[in-house]
Backbone bond lengths (Angstrom), bond angles and torsions (degrees), N, CA, C in turn:
res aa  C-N    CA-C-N  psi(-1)  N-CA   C-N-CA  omega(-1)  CA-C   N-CA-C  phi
1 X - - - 1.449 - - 1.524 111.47 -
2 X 1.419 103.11 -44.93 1.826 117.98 169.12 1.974 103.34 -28.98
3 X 0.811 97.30 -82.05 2.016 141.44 -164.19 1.621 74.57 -59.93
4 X 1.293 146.02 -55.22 1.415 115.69 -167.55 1.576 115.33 -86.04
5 X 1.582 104.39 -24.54 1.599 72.36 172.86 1.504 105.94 -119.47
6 X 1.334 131.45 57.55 1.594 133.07 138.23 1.862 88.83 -101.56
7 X 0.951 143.08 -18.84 1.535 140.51 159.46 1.716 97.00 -43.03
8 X 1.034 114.47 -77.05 1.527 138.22 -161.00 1.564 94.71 -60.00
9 X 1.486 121.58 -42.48 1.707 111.90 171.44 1.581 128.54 -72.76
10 X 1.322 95.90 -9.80 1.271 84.29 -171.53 2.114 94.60 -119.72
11 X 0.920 113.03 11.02 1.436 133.29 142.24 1.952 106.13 -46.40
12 X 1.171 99.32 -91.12 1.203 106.78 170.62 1.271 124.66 -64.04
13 X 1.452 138.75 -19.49 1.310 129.51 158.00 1.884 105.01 -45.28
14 X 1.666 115.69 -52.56 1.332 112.97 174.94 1.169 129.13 -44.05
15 X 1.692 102.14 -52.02 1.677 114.32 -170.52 1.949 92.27 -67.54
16 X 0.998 129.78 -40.91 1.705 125.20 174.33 1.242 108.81 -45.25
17 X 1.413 121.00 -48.82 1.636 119.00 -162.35 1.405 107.22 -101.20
18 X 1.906 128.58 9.47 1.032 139.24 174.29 1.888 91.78 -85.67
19 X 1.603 116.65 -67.50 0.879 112.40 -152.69 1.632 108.97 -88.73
20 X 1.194 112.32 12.36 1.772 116.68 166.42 1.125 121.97 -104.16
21 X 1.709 105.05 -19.78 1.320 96.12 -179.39 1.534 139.72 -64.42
22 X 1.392 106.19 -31.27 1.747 129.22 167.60 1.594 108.70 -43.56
23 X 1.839 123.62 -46.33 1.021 112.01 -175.81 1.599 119.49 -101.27
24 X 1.161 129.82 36.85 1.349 162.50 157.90 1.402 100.81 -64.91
25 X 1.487 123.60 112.68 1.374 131.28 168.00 1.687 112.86 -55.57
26 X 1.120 131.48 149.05 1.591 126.52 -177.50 1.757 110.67 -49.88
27 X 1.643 108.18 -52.58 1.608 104.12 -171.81 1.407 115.28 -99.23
28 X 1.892 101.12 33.82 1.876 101.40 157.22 1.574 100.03 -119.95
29 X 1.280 112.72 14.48 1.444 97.00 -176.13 1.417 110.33 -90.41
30 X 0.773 133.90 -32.29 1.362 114.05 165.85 1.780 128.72 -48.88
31 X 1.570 89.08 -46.81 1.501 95.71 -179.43 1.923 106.29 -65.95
32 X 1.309 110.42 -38.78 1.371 106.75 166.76 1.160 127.61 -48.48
33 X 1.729 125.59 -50.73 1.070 112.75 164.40 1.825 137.87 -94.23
34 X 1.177 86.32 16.58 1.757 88.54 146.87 1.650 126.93 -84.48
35 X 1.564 93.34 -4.52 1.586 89.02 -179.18 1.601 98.41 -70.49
36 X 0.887 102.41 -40.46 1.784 119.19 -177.15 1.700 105.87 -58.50
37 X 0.845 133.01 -34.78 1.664 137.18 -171.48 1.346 109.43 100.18
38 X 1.672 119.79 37.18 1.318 107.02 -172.79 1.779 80.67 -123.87
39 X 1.341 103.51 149.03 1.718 117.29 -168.73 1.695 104.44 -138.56
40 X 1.220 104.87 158.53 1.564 113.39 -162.72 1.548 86.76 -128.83
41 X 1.773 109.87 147.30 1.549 124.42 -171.93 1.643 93.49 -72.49
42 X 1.366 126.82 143.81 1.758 107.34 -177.81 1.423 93.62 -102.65
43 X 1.133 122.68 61.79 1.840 126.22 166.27 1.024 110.88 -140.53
44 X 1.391 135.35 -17.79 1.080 140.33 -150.37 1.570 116.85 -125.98
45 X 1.333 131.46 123.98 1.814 121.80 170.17 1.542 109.35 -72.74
46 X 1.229 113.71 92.19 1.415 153.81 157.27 1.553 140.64 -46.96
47 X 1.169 141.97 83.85 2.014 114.94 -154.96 1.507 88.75 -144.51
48 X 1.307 82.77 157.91 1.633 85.63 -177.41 1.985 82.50 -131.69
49 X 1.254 111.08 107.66 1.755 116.30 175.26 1.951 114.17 -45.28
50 X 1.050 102.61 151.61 1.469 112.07 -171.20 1.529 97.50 -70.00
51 X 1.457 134.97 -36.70 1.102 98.01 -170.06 1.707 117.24 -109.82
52 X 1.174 96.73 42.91 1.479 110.80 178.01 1.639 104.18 -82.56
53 X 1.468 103.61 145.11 1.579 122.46 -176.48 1.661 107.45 -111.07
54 X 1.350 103.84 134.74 1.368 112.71 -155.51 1.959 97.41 -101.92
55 X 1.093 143.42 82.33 1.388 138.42 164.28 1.644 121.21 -50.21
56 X 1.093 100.70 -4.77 1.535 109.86 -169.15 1.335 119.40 -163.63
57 X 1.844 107.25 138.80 2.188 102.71 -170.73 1.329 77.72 -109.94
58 X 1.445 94.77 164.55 1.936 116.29 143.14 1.884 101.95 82.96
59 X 0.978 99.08 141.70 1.552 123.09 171.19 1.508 110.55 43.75
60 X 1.733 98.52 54.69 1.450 119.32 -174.03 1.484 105.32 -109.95
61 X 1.580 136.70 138.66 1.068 122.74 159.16 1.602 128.66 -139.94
62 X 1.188 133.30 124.09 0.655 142.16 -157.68 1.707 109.00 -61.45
63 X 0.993 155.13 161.78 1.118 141.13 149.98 0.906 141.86 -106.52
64 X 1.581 153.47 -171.80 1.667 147.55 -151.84 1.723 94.99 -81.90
65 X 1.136 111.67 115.69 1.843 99.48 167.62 1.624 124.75 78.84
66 X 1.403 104.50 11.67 1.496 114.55 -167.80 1.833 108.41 -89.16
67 X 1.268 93.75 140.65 1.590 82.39 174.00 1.728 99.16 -156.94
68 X 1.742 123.88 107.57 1.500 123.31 -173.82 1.546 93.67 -101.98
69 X 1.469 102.92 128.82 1.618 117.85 -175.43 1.461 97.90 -122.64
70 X 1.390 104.36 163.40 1.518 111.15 -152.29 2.004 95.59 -91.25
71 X 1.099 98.49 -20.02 1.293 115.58 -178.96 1.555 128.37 -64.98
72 X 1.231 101.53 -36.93 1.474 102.53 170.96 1.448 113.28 -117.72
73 X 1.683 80.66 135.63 2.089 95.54 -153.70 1.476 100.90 -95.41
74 X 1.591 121.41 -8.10 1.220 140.92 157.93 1.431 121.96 -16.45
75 X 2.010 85.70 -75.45 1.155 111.22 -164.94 1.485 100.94 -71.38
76 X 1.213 130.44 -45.53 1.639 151.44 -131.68 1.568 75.44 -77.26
77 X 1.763 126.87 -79.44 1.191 147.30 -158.96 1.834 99.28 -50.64
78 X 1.470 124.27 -38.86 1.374 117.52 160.92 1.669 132.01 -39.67
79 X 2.125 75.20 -36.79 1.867 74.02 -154.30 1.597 91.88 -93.41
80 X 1.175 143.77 -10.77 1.255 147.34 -170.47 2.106 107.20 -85.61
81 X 1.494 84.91 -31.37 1.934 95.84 169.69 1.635 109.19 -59.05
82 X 1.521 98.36 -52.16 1.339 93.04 -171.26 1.277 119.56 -75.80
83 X 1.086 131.18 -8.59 1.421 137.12 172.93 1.519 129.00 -83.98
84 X 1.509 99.08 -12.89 1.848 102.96 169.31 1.449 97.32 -85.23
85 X 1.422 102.72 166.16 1.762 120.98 154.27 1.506 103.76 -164.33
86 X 1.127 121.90 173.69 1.621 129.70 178.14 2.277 84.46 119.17
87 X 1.411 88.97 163.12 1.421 89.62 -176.54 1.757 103.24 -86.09
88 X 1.541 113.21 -41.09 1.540 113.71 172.64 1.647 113.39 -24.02
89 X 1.969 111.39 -56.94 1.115 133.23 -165.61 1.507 125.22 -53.65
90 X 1.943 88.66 -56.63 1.649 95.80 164.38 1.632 130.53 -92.29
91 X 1.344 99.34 13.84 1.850 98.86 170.29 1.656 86.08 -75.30
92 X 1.279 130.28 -82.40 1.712 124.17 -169.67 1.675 105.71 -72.97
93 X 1.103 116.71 90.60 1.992 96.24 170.01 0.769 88.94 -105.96
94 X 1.483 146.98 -27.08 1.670 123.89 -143.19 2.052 86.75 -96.14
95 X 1.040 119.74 -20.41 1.975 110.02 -172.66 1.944 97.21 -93.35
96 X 1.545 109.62 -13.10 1.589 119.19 171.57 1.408 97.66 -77.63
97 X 1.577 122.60 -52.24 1.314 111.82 -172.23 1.433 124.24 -46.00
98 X 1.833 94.79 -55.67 1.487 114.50 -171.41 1.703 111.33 -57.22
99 X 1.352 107.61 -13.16 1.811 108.98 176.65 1.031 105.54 -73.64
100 X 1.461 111.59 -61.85 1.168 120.98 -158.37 1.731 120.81 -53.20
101 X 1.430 96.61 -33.36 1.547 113.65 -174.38 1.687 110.59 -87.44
102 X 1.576 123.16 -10.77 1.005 130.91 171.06 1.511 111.74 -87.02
103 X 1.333 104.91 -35.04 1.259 131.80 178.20 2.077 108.38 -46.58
104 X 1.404 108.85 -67.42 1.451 141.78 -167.36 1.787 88.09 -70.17
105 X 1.294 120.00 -62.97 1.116 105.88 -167.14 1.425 124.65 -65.99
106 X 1.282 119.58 -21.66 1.649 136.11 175.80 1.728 96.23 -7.90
């Protein structure tokens, strides 16, 4: 019962930092989303785009020079490959990819 509803809080901790994040001025967003546990490399020009959707808070990091745009389905379909496994997953990745990235861009 514990485990389902800190499940269910931090559900909505997401959907909070989904739908606040858009009205976040450019030079509080960072500091905004460290409230969340998400951290930016401090060497690097770094962004996370406004209309990106956050599935997940905390022990996130951005990296040196990184920048994921909604625009290239390239990249998106890379990063969604590397994130399956199970054998079901990788007999179809490339018609899993293409969801997933149709999916995100909606």
């Amino acid at each position: 019962m514990k485990k389902k509803l800190l499940l269910q809080v931090k559900f909505f901790v997401v959907a909070f930092l989904n739908v606040t994040y858009n009205f976040v001025p450019n030079p509080l967003r960072r500091y905004y989303l460290r409230l969340f546990g998400i951290r930016f490399d401090k060497n690097g020009k770094n962004y996370i785009h406004r209309r990106c959707k956050f599935f997940h808070v905390g022990n996130l990091i951005v990296g040196h020079n990184s920048c994921i745009n909604f625009d290239d389905t390239d990249i998106l379909a890379k990063i969604a490959g590397t994130a399956m496994t199970g054998k079901n997953a990788e007999a179809s990745k490339e018609k899993l990819c293409d969801l997933i990235v149709r999916a995100i861009t909606l």
